[in-house]
C-alpha positions in Angstrom: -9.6 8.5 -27.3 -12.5 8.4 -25.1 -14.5 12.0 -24.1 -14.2 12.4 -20.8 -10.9 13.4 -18.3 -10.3 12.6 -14.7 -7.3 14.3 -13.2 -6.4 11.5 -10.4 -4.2 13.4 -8.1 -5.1 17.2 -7.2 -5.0 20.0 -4.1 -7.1 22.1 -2.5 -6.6 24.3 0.3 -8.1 27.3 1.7 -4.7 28.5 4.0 -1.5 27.2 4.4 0.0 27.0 8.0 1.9 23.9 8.8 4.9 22.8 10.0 7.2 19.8 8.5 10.3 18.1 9.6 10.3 21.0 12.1 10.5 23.5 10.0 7.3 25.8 9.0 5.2 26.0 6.0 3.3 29.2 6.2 1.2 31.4 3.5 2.7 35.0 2.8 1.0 37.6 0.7 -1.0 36.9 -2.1 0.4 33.7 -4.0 3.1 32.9 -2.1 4.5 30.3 0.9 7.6 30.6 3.2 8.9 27.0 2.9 12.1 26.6 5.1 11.4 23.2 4.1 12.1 23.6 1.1 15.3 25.2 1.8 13.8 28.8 0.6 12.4 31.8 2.0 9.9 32.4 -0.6 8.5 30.2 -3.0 5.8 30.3 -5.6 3.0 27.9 -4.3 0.5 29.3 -6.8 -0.4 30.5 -10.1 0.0 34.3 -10.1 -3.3 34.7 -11.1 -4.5 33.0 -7.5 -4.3 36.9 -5.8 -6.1 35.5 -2.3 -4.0 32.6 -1.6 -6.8 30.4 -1.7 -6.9 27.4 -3.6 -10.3 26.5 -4.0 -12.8 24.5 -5.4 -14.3 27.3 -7.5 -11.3 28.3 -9.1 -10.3 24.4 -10.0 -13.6 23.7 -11.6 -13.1 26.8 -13.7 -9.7 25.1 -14.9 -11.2 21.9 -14.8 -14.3 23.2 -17.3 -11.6 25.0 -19.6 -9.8 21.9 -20.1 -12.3 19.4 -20.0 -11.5 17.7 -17.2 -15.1 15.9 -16.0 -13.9 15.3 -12.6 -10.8 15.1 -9.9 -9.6 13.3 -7.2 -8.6 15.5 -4.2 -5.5 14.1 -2.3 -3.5 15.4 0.5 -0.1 16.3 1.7 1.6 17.3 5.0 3.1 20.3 3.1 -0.4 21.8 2.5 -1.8 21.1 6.2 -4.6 19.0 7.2 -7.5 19.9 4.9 -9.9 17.4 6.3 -13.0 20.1 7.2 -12.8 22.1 3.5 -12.4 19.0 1.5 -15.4 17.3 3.6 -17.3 20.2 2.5 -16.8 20.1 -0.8 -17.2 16.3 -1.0 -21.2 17.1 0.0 -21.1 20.3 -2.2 -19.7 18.4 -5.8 -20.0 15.0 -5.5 -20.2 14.1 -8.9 -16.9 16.3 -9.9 -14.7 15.3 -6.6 -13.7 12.4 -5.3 -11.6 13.5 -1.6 -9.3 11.4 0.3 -9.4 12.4 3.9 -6.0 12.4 5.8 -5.3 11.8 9.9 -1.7 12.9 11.2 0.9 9.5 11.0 3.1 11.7 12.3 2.3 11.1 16.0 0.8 8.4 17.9 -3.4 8.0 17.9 -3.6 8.3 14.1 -5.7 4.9 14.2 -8.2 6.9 16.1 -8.4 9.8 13.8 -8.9 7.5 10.8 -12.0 5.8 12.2 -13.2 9.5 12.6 -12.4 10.5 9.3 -14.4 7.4 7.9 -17.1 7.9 10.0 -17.2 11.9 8.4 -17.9 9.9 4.9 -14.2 10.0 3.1 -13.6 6.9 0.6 -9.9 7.4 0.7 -7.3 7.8 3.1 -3.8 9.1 2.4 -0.6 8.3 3.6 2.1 10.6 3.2 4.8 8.2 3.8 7.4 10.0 2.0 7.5 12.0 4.8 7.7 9.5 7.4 10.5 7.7 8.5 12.0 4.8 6.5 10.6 2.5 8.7 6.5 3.3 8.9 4.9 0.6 9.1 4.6 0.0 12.6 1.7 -1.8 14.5 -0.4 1.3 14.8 -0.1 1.5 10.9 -0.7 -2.4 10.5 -3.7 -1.9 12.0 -5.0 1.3 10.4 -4.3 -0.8 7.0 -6.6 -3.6 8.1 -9.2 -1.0 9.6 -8.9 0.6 5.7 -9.1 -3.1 4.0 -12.3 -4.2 5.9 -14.1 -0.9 5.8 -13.7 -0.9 1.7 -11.3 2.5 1.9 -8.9 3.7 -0.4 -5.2 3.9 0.3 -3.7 6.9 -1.1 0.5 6.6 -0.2 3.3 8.1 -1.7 7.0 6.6 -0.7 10.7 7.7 -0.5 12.4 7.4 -4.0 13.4 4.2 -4.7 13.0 1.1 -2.9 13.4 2.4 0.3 9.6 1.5 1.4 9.1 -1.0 -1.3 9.2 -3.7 0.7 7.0 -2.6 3.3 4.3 -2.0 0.9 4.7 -5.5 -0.1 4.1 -6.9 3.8 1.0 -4.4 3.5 -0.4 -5.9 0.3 0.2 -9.5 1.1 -1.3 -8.7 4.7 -3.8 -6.8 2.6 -4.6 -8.4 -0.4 -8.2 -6.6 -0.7 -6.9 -3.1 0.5 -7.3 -1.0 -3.3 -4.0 1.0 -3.3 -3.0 4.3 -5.4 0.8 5.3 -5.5 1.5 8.5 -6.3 4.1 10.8 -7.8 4.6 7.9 -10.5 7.1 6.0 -8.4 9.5 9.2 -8.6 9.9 8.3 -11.6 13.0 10.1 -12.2 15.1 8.9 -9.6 16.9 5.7 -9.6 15.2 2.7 -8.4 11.5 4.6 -9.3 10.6 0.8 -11.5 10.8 -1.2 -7.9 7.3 0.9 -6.9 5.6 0.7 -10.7 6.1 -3.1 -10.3 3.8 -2.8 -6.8 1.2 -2.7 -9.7 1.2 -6.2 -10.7 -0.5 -6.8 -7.7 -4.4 -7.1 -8.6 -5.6 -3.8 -6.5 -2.5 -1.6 -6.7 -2.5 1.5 -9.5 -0.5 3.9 -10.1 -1.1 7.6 -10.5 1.2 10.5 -12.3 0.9 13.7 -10.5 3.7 15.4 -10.5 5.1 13.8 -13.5 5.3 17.2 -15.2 7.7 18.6 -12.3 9.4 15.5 -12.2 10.2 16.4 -15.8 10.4 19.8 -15.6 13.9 20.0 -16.7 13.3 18.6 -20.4 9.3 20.6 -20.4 7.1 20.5 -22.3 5.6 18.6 -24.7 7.7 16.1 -21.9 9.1 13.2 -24.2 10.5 11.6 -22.1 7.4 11.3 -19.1 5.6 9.8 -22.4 8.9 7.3 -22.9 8.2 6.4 -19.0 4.1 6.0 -19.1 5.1 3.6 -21.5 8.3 1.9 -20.2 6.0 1.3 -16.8 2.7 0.0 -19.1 5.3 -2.7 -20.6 5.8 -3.8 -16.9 2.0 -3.5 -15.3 -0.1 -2.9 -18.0 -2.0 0.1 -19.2 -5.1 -0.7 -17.5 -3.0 -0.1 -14.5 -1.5 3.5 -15.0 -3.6 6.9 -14.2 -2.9 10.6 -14.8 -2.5 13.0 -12.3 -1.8 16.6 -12.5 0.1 17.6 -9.2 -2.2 21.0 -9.3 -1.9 23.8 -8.3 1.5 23.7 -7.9 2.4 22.2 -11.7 0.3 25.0 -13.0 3.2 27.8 -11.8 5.2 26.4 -15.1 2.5 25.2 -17.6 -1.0 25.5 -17.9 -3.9 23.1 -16.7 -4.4 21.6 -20.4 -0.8 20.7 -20.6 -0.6 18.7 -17.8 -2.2 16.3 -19.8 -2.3 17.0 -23.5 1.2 16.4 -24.1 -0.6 12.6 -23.5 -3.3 13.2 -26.0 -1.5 14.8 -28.6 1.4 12.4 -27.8 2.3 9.9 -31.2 3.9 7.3 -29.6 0.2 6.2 -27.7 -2.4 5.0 -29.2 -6.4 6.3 -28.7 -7.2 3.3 -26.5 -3.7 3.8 -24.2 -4.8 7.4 -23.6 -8.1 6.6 -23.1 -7.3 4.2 -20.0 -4.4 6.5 -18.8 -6.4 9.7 -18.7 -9.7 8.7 -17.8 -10.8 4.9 -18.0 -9.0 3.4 -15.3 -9.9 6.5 -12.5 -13.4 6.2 -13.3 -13.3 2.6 -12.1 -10.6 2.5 -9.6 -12.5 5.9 -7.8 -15.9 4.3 -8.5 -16.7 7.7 -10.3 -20.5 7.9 -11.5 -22.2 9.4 -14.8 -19.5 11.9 -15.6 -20.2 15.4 -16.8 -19.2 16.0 -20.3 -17.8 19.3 -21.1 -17.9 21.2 -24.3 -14.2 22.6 -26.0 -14.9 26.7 -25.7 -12.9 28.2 -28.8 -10.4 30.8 -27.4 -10.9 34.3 -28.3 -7.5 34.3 -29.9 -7.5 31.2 -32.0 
C-alpha cells in the first residue's frame, strides 16, 4: 500500500443557517443543529469535542495530521449552506492540503450566472447537489452550465436520488459531455436498491466514483464495515479499481467513529490487496483532483499504546 491518503469527499463550515425543502437547518449551542429536515429537533452535526460549532480548517488538518491523511477534497451540500467565501479562503490559505469545489444555488433560476462567478473566484470543481433537486434537473439552464463546466476544464461534483432515478439524465450529460471529468458521490447509495445503475456511470472514461458516506450508509453493521469492503469490491468487478475513491463524509461520520476508521477498515481490510487500497485510498484522487507533491505525514505513537 502506497504512503500517502487523500480523503475525496469532506466539509467545512464556519456556521450553519439554511433552509432545505422549506424547512430550516440552523446551528444551536455548541455542537449541535435543529434539522426539521431531518425530521428532528436536535441532532448531533458534530463531534462533541467541536465546543464552537465551527467546523474548520484548523481542526480538520489536525485530524487529517493524526491519521495521515496528506490532503482532502472539500465538497458541498445544501444542508450545510453555501460555503463559497470560507472555502475560497482556505483554497489560497492550503493549497497543497485542499482541493475545494465551489457551489452556486440550482435551486432557483440564474444559477448559470453564479457558476461563471464562482469559476472566475478560482474553484476547479463545481458541485451539484442533485439529490436534492427534483427528479427531473436537468433542464436547459443546467444543460448549459454542464457545457460551460466541460469547456472551461471544471470538475463536476453530483450526488443523485437513490437508485436510477437520475441515471439516465447523467447519461444525456456524459454523452452531451463526453470531456466533462465527473465525481459521484455517496457511492451510488450504495445501500439502497438500484445503487449498481450509478457505479456503472463509471465505465464511462471520465466518470469516478467517491465513498463518502459509506461508513453511515453502513452504520447499521459498524465497524470494521464488512460488508462496505464486500461493495468496494462488488463495484471494482464492474468499473475497475482505478475507478473507485474514498471519501470520509466528515464531520458528520466522525459523531460514530473516529477519523482513522473511516478509512482503515480499508487498509487493514484482508479481502484487498496493497495495490487495490493503494488506488482506492489515494492513487486515483491524486490524479482525478490533479493533486501536486503531497505532504507525507509521520504515524505519532499514542500515549496509551
Amino acid at each position: 500500500m502506497g504512503k500517502y491518503i487523500i480523503d475525496a469527499h469532506a466539509h467545512l463550515w464556519l456556521y450553519q443557517d439554511t433552509i432545505v425543502n422549506g424547512l430550516p437547518i440552523c446551528q444551536l449551542k455548541k455542537n449541535r443543529s435543529r434539522s426539521r429536515f431531518l425530521g428532528e429537533n436536535m441532532v448531533q452535526m458534530l463531534p462533541p469535542f467541536m465546543i464552537d460549532g465551527r467546523n474548520s480548517a484548523e481542526v480538520f488538518l489536525s485530524n487529517m495530521d493524526y491519521a495521515q491523511v496528506s490532503a482532502a477534497v472539500i465538497t458541498q451540500e445544501f444542508i450545510d449552506g453555501q460555503q463559497n467565501d470560507y472555502l475560497e479562503t482556505i483554497q489560497r490559505q492550503y493549497p497543497d492540503r485542499f482541493f475545494t469545489f465551489g457551489m452556486p444555488d440550482t435551486r432557483k433560476s440564474g444559477f448559470y450566472q453564479e457558476t461563471v462567478r464562482l469559476i472566475e473566484r478560482g474553484f476547479k470543481g463545481i458541485k451539484i447537489p442533485a439529490a436534492r433537486l427534483p427528479k427531473d434537473f436537468l433542464n436547459v439552464e443546467m444543460k448549459e452550465l454542464m457545457l460551460l463546466l466541460e469547456k472551461k476544464h471544471i470538475i463536476l461534483g453530483i450526488e443523485l436520488q437513490e437508485g436510477d432515478v437520475q441515471v439516465g439524465q447523467m447519461k444525456e450529460v456524459i454523452q452531451q459531455c463526453p470531456n466533462l471529468k465527473i465525481v459521484i458521490g455517496h457511492f451510488g447509495m450504495v445501500t439502497r436498491s438500484g445503487w449498481m445503475s450509478q457505479i456503472k456511470l463509471a465505465r464511462h472514461e471520465n466518470v469516478f466514483i467517491e465513498s463518502g458516506g459509506i461508513t453511515w450508509l453502513f452504520n447499521d453493521e459498524f465497524y470494521p464495515f464488512p460488508s462496505a469492503v464486500r461493495a468496494i469490491r462488488e463495484a471494482a468487478d464492474e468499473v475497475g479499481w482505478n475507478k473507485l475513491m474514498w471519501g470520509s463524509d466528515y464531520p458528520r461520520t466522525i459523531t460514530a467513529i473516529t477519523y482513522k476508521m473511516s478509512y482503515d477498515f480499508v487498509t487493514k481490510s484482508q479481502e484487498l490487496t496493497d495495490e487495490q487500497k493503494s488506488l482506492f485510498l489515494s492513487d486515483n484522487a491524486k490524479q482525478f483532483f490533479g493533486f501536486g507533491e503531497l505532504i507525507e505525514l509521520p504515524y505519532i505513537k499514542n500515549m496509551s499504546e
